[in-house]
Legacy VTK file of the C-alpha trace (Angstrom):
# vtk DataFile Version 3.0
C-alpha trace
ASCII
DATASET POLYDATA
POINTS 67 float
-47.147 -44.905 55.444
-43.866 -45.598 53.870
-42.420 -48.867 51.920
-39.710 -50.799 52.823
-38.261 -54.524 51.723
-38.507 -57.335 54.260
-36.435 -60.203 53.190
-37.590 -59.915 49.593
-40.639 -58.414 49.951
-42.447 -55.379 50.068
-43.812 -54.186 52.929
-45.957 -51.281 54.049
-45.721 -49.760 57.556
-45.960 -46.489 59.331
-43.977 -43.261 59.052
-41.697 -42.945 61.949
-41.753 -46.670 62.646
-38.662 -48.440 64.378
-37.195 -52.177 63.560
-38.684 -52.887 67.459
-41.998 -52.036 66.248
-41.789 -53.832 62.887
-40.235 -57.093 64.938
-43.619 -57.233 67.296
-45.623 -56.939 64.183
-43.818 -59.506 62.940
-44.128 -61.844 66.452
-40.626 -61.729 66.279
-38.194 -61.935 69.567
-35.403 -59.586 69.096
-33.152 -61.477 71.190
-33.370 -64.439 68.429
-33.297 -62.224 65.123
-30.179 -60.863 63.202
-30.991 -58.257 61.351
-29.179 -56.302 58.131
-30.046 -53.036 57.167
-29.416 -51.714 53.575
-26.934 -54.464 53.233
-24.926 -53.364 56.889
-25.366 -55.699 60.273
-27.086 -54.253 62.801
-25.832 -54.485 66.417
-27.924 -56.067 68.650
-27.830 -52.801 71.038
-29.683 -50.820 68.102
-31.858 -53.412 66.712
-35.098 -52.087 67.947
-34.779 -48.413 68.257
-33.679 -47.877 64.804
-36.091 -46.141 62.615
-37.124 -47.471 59.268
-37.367 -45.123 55.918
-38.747 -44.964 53.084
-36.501 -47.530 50.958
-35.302 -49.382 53.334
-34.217 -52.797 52.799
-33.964 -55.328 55.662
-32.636 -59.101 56.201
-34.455 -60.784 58.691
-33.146 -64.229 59.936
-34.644 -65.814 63.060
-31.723 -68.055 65.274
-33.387 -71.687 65.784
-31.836 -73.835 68.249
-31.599 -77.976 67.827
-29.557 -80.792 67.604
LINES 1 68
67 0 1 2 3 4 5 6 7 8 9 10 11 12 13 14 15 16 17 18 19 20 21 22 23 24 25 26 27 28 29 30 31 32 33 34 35 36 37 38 39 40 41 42 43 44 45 46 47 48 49 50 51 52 53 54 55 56 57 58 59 60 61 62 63 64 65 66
């Protein structure tokens, strides 16, 4: 198990664990999330294949559509 930061606050998960994996535990739709990693956007393309350390510190913010 390893920690990381989600928006704010910690977070445990498992070693080896991607963003993808972290997003369904979440119930969170990649296609409507931007993400930042340690401070850096992350491209849509890598969102969910990218594998979370130790440390990490992510920025979660979920797109909501209205009018």
């Amino acid at each position: 198990m390893i920690e990381i930061t989600v928006n704010g606050k910690r977070r445990t998960i498992a070693a080896g664990a991607t963003l993808g994996d972290l997003l369904r535990a979440l119930d969170l739709d990649a296609r409507w999330v931007v993400a930042e990693l340690n401070g850096e956007p992350l491209e849509k393309g890598r969102m969910t294949s990218v594998v979370l350390a130790s440390g990490d510190s992510l920025e979660l913010v979920r797109a909501v559509a209205g009018g």
